[in-house]
N, C-alpha and C positions, 0 to 999 in steps of 0.2 A: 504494500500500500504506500503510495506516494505520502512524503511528511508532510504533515497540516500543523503548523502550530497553533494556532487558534482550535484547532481540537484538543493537541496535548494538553492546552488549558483548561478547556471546557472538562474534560476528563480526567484530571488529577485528582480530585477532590471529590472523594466518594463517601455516601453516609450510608448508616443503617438506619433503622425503623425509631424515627424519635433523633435522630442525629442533627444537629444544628448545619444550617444551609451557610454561613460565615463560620471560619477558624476562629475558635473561643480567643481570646486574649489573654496569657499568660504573666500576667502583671507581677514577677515576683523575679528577685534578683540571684536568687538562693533558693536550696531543693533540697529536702529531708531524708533523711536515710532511718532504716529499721536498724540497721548495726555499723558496727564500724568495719567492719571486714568489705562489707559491701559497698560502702563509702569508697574505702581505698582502691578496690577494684576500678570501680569508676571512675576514678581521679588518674591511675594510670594507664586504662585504657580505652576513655571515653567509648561507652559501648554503646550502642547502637539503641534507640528507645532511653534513654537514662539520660538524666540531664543532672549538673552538678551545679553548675554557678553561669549566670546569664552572659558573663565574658564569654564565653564558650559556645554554646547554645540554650537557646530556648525551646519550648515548642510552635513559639507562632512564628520566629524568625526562620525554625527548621521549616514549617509548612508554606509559607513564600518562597524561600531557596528553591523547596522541589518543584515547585510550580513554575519557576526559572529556569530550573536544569531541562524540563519537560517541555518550555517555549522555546530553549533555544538547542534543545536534541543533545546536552552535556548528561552525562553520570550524576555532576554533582553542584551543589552552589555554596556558595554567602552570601549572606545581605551584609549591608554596613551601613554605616551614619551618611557618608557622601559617594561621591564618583570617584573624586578624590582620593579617598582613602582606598577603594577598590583598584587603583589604579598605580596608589602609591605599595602598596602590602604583595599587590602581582609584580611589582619591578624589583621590590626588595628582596622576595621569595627568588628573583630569579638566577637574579644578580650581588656580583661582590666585589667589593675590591679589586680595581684593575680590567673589571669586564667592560664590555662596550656595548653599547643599543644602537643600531641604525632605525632609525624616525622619519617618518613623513614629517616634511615641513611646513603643509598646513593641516595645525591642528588646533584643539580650543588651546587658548591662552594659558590658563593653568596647566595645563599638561607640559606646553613649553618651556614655562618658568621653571617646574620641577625639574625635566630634563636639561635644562642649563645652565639651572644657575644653582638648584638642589645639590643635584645626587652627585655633579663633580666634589663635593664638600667630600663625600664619602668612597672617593677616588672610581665613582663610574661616570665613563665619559657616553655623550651620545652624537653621532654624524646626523645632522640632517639634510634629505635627500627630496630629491620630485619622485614622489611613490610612484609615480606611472610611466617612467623611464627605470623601466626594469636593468638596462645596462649600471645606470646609476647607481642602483641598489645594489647590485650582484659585485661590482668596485668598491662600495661600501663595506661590505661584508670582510670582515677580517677574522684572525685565528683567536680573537677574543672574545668577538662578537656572540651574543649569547641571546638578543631579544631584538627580534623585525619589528615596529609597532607601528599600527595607524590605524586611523578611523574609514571603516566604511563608505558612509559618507564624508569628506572633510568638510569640517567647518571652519567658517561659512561659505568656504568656495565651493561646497558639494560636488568638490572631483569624490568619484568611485574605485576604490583598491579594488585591485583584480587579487582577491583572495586563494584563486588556487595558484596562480604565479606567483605570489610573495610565498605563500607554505614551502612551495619547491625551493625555491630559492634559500629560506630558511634550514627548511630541513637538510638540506644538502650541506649547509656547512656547520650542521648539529645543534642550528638555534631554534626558539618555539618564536611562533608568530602569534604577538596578541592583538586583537583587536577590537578598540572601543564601537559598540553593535547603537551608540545610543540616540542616534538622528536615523536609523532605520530596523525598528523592533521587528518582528514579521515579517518584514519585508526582505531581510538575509539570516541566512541562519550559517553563521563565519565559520561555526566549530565542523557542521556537514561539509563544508568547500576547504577542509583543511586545515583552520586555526587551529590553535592549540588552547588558548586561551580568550574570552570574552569579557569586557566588562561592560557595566552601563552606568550609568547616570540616570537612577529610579525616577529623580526630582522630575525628569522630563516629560516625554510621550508617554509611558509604561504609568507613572501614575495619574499623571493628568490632569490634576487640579492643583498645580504651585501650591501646595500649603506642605511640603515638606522637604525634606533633602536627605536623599538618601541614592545607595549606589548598591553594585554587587558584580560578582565572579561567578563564570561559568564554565566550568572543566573537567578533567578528569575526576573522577574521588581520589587518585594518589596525591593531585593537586591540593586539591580542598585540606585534604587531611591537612598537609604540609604546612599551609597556611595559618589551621588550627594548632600545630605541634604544643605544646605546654613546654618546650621546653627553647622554639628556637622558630616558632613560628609568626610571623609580621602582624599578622591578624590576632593573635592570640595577644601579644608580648605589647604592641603599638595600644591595642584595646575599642578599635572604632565600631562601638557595639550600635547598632542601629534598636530604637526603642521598640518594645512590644507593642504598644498601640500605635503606632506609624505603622510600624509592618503588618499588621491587621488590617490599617484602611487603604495599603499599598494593592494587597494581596485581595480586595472587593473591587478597588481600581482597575486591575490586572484583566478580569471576566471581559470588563465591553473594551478592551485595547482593540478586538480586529478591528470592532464597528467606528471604533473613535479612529483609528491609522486609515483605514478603509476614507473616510471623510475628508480629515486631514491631509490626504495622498491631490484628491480629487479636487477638493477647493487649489492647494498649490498649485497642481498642474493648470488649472483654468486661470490664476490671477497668472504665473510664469507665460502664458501664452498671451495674454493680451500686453502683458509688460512687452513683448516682439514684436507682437504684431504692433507698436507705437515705435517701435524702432530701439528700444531701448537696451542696452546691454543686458542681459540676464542670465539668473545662471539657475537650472532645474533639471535633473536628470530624466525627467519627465517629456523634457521637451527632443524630439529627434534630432534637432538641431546640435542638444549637449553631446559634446564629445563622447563620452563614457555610457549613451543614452542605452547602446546595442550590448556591452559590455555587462552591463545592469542587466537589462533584462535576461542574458543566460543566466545569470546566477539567480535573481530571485525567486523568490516563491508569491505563487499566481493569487490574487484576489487582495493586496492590502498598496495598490499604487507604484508611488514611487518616492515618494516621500511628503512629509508636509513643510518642507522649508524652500524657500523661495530667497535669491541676494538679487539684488537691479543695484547698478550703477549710477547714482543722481551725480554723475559729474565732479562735484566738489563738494565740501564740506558744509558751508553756507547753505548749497542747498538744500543737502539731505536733511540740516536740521529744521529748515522752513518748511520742509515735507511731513516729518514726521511729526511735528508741533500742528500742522494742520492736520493731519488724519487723525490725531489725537482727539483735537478739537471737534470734527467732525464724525466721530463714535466708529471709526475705523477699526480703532484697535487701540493698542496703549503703547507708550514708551516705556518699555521693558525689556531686561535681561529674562536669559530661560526657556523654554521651549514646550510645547506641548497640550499650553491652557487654552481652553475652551475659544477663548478671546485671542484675537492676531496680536501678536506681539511685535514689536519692530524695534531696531536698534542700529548704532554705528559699531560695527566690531572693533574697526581701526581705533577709536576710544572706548571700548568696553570690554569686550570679550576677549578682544586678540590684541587686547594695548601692552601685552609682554611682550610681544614680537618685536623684533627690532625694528624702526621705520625703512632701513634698508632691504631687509628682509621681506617685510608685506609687500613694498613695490616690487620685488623682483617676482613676490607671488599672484603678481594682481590683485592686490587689496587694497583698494584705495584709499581716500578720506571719507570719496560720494558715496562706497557703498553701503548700503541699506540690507540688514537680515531680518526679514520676514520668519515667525512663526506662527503659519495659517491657520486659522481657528477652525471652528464648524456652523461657519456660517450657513444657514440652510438656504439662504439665495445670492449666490454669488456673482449673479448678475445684476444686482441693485447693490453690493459692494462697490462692486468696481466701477459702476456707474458716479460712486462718491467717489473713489483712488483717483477716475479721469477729471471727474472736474477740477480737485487740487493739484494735479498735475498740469493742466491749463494755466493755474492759479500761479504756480513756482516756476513755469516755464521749461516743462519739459514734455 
């Protein structure tokens, strides 16, 4: 049977007769033992159903993880407090002293400050490369080299990694390829096309309504364990315990992601297409015209789009901000960092998201000042949207 992750969801989570239809809430930091033999058992070999202290696991963060491991076809997961931290505990776990990361070089902002200005602190260096110049990579790759990474989608230039060509490439000179899955939930499933490792950024698509922040890993179990180790593991030892009731209302979130990603895909693609058809630079993998448009489509999986984020070029900085203060104005959407909420979000990455980058850097990636990232909402008529988007664009002169 062809993989459906939006089934894997639907189907994770089975009750019996009188069984509660949401994963109860496990509000407690600490867990009681009958004896102390049993106790110790548990404490050094974290056994399977037993729970010891909520640094470690819980039962409502276990019951999210699996429902992760089953959306995106892993063995195993973690949740955590951020993206961040799922991000930073998978480079630490992977990496040591003296090893090396080749990196796509557009990626979010955070991620690049950790990788250049971070982990050199703790003698790992990272090369950053144009991930779709596979030559590029494969010169990159050295006898240290230990971790391929990039985004699926990149943000906010939504170029597409060609996931079974970096695996090869990785795997061939004995490194794991991880990559952050969080600007296309559903719509790729990294670990099936080869990755080794996944993470996301919960806060976004996947939960859906901005009211929290949280992240997670998706991998093998020898992974996970690792992660978990008590005695040397990043996730254990670092502590980014994500809360019991977050992860409860993550894991209620999680059920309509196809229909929300499904919407979200569908609105992008329609505002990406009129932003062209006006002449205007844009960038959507949705759109045939995107470089990576044919690319995308072999890899994905059918029925949830092609994503819901949308960048247009407003020129210069001047303008984009007289743009976005009008759409604001005009119940467009909001001036906001984030991605996923109900409502279109819009932002300058050049000053927000990706202001780690160098300014040399974004130009040579094409990021300008003008561009505009779009996070498409569920508007249910998107053609009296963009009816408002043109007139303000009349308005600011583009």
């Amino acid at each position: 049977m062809k993989f459906d992750p939006a089934r894997e969801i639907q189907e994770f989570l089975t009750f019996g007769e009188f069984g509660d239809v949401n994963a109860s809430i496990c509000d407690s930091s600490t867990y009681t033992f009958l004896s102390v033999a049993r106790m110790e058992e548990v404490f050094e070999h974290e056994i399977e159903g037993c729970f010891l202290y909520s640094r470690h696991w819980n039962p409502t963060n276990k019951a999210l993880a699996g429902a992760l491991a089953r959306m995106e076809g892993g063995e195993s997961a973690q949740v955590m407090a951020s993206g961040m931290a799922a991000i930073t505990t998978t480079l630490m776990q992977l990496c040591s002293a003296g090893d090396e990361i080749v990196s796509s070089r557009t990626i979010y902002g955070g991620t690049y400050a950790l990788l250049a200005n971070l982990l050199p602190r703790f003698g790992i260096r990272t090369r950053f490369v144009d991930i779709s110049d596979h030559a590029a990579v494969a010169a990159a790759i050295g006898p240290n080299t230990k971790v391929v990474y990039c985004e699926s989608m990149s943000n906010p230039l939504l170029e597409v990694a060609d996931i079974p060509k970096l695996a090869a490439l990785a795997h061939a000179a004995g490194a794991k390829l991880v990559v952050d899955n969080t600007f296309s939930p559903l719509i790729l499933s990294p670990l099936r096309l080869g990755a080794d490792v996944v993470v996301h950024s919960l806060t976004k698509f996947i939960n859906g309504t901005s009211d929290c922040v949280a992240g997670c890993v998706v991998s093998s179990a020898a992974f996970i364990n690792a992660l978990g180790d008590i005695n040397a593991g990043p996730s254990m030892l670092f502590g980014p315990v994500l809360d019991s009731i977050r992860a409860a209302s993550i894991l209620k979130n999680l059920h309509s992601l196809p229909v929300r990603m499904s919407k979200h895909s569908a609105n992008a693609t329609y505002l990406a297409s009129r932003f062209a058809e006006r002449g205007l630079r844009v960038h959507n993998p949705g759109l045939p015209a995107h470089p990576h448009h044919a690319l995308l489509e072999s890899m994905m999986n059918p029925g949830f789009g092609h994503g819901g984020v949308v960048t247009m070029d407003a020129r210069d900085k001047k303008t984009a901000g007289r743009l976005m203060q009008r759409m604001q104005e005009e119940k467009v959407g909001y001036l906001a960092v984030s991605l996923g909420y109900f409502k279109t979000l819009f932002s300058a990455p050049s000053h927000s998201t990706s202001s780690e980058i160098p300014v040399e850097d974004r130009e040579k990636m094409g990021m300008g000042d003008g561009l505009i990232r779009f996070s498409v909402g569920l508007d249910s008529d998107m053609a009296q949207t963009w009816a408002t988007i043109a007139r303000v664009l009349d308005e600011v002169g583009l």
